[in-house]
C-alpha positions as CSV (number, residue, x, y, z in Angstrom):
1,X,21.4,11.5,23.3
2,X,20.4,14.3,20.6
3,X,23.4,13.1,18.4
4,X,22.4,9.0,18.6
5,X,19.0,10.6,17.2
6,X,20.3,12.9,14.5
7,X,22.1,10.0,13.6
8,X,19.1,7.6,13.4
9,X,17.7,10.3,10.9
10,X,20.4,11.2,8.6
11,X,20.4,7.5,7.0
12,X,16.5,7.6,6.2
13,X,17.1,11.4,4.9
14,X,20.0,10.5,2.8
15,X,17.8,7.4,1.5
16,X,14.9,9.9,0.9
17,X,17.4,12.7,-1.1
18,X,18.9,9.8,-3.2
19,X,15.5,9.0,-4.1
20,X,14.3,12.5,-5.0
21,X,17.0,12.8,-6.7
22,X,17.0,9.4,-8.7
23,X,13.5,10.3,-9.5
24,X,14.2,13.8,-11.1
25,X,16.9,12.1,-13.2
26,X,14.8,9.3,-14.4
27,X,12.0,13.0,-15.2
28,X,14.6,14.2,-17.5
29,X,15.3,11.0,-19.3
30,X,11.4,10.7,-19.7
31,X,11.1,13.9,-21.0
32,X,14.1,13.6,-23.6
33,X,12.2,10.4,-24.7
34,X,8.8,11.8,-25.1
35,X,10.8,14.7,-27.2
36,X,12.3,11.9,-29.4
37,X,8.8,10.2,-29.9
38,X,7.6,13.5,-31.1
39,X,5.0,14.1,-27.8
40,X,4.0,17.9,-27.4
41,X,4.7,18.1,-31.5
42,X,1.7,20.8,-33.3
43,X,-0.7,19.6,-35.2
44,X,-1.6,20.1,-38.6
45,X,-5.1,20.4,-38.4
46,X,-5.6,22.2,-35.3
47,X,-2.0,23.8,-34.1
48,X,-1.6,26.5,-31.2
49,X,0.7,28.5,-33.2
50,X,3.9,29.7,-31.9
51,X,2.2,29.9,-27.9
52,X,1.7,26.0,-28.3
53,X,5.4,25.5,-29.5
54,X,7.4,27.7,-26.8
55,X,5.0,26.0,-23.7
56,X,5.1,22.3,-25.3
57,X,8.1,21.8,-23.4
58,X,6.3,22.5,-20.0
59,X,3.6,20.3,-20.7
60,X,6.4,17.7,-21.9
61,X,8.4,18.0,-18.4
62,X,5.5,17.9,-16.4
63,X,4.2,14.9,-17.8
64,X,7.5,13.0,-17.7
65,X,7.9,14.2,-13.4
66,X,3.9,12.7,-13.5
67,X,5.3,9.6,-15.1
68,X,8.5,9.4,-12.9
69,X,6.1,9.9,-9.7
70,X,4.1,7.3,-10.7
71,X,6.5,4.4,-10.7
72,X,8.5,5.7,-14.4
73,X,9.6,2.7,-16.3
74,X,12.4,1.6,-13.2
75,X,14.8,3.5,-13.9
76,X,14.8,5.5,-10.8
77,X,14.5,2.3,-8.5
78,X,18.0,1.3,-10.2
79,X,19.5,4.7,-10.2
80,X,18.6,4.8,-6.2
81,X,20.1,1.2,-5.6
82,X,23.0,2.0,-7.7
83,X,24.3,5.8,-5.3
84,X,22.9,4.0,-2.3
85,X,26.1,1.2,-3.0
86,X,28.3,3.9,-3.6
């Protein structure tokens, strides 16, 4: 009886670990992007100095996991459908 239940689980934790995981892929690729596009970059007029350049890349990963969290541009919707075939 314990095993039919364990089993009942594992598919919806699977499913939940693709997803996480699918998620924090389609963080990095938001973060490289926002890199490219020059978000996190120092100002001229009112720059941080070096403390603003070494922790831009904090504020950079957190905002592309915020994005990802909030729906992201689809990509981890695809990436889940896509190892959930496999």
């Amino acid at each position: 009886m314990e095993v039919s239940g364990l089993s009942a689980q594992a598919p919806k934790n699977s499913d939940q670990l693709i997803r996480t995981a699918a998620k924090e892929l389609e963080a990095v690729f938001l973060a490289e992007m926002l890199k490219a596009a020059g978000f996190g970059k120092q100002s001229e007029s009112f720059g941080g100095g070096v403390g603003e350049d070494q922790f831009s890349s904090f504020l950079i990963e957190q905002q592309a996991k915020n994005l990802a969290q909030g729906g992201g541009v689809g990509l981890a919707e695809h990436i889940f459908h896509a190892m959930k075939g496999q």
